[in-house]
Phi, psi and omega in degrees: 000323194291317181311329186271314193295289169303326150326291184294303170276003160303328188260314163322299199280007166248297207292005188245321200279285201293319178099181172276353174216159167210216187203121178275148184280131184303142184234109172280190210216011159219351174222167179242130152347098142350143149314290190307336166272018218239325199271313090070282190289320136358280170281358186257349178270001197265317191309316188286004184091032157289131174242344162195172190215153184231140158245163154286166181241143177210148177300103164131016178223075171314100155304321184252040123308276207283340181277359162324295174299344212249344172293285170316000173260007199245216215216290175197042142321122160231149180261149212221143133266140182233047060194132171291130176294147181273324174262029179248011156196188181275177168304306194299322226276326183291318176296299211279347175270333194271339166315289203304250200339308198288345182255009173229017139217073187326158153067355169266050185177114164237138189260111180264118166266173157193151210264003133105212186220145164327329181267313182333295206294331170313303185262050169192066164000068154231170175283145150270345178068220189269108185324300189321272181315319191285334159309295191278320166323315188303326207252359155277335192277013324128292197279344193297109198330119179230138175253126348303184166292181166251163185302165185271059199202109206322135145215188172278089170279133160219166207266148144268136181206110187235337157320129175314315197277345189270301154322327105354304177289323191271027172255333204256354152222029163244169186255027175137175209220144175234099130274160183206156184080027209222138148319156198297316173284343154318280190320295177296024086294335137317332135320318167294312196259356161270338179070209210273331209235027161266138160313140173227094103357100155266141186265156176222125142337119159224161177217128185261125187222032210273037177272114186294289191329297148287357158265342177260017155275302169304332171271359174288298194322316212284313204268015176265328156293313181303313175308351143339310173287110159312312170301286194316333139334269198309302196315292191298343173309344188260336160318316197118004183234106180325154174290333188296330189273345184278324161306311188280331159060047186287169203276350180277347179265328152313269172306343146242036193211352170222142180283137180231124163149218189248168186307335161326285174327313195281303129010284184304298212286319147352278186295354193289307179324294214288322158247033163264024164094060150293130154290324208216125173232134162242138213272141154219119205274169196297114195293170195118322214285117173269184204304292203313285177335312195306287171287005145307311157334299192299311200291348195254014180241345183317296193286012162245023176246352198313326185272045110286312156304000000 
């Protein structure tokens, strides 16, 4: 009962913390950000009515190094990984740094594992096995007893997931689930199967535009990548969108799966999440976006999200 009981307000005090929207910090693809533009950038997205901002994890990239520094440069931003890797440390050591943040900023910090990529576990010489399983050893392997301990102190674990079974593994040993790249009849189903009082995170695609044309050219671009995956294919394919229209990156797979235009548009898909039971959608711009720019976007899409934050 004590267990549940904690679970449950674990998950309250994040869904009152993160708001109904947020924002992943832009991952360019030839430089990595200054500290000074990252706290800069942070702050400007904090100014603009942002309640939480989430990063990525890649081997050879500490997310929770930087959401250190991006906690301590803000007032009460709170911050998420989307998705911290399972193979960029052990299991004890990932509960005792997110323990640590979370006890020098109650209530800002959730922590997203995922299970990563086949080459991640290679190239820091492991097996990847079995997603499923491999998955869950880590976050039972989490709790496992260290001297000294880790701090005493609550945060949100939740799985990247966008496969039933993977949803399914984050309803029976997580406080909630991250999809991400996945359309509104997605989210309502990943609500069913987390059921009401697991966290649901949604990642939502977006390309800031108020070029119609060239944003549903760039989002063609987004979902011609993502379509690359045989899973991410089949998923939709069970959604209702054939793998040939997700290859062809047709314009009905397009409008659903990236908000593309100005911020209104982004705004609607927002709300399509939110009320197919998102607690929380975080904006995720075209990976490539660098930073400074990026977050000039994110600010320009803020005053049509204000009655959400």
């Amino acid at each position: 009962m004590k267990t549940t009981m904690r679970a449950t307000a674990v998950v309250d005090s994040a869904r009152r913390t993160l708001g109904p929207v947020g924002v992943c910090l832009p991952v360019s693809s030839t430089a990595t950000a200054s500290v000074g533009e990252e706290r800069a950038g942070v702050r400007q997205l904090e100014h603009a009515g942002y309640r939480a901002a989430w990063t990525n994890e890649v081997i050879g990239k500490d997310a929770l190094t930087q959401l250190s520094v991006l906690l301590a440069a803000t007032e009460q931003m709170a911050f998420g990984t989307c998705v911290a890797t399972i193979w960029a440390r052990p299991p004890q050591t990932t509960h005792a740094a997110a323990a640590y943040l979370a006890q020098a900023h109650p209530h800002r910090f959730t922590l997203g594992l995922g299970v990563g990529y086949r080459q991640q576990a290679e190239s820091v010489g492991r097996g990847f096995g079995r997603p499923l399983a491999t998955l869950r050893d880590y976050v039972t392997g989490m709790d496992n007893h260290t001297r000294p301990p880790a701090p005493e102190a609550a945060y949100p674990r939740i799985l990247g997931a966008n496969g039933p079974k993977m949803l399914q593994l984050a309803a029976e040993i997580a406080d909630g689930a991250l999809p991400a790249g996945q359309p509104p009849e997605h989210t309502a189903r990943a609500r069913q199967l987390l059921g009401p009082d697991k966290l649901l995170v949604v990642g939502q695609l977006v390309v800031v535009d108020d070029d119609h044309d060239r944003a549903r050219a760039r989002a063609r671009q987004v979902v011609t990548t993502w379509s690359t995956s045989a899973t991410f294919r089949a998923g939709l394919a069970e959604l209702g969108y054939p793998a040939k229209e997700s290859i062809q990156a047709s314009d009905r797979v397009v409008d659903a799966l990236v908000a593309h235009g100005g911020p209104d548009t982004i705004a609607a898909k927002v709300h399509a999440h939110l009320a197919a039971g998102a607690d929380h959608v975080t904006l995720l711009l075209p990976l490539g976006t660098e930073f400074t720019p990026g977050i000039h976007q994110l600010t320009l899409v803020a005053p049509a999200l204000t009655d959400l934050t």
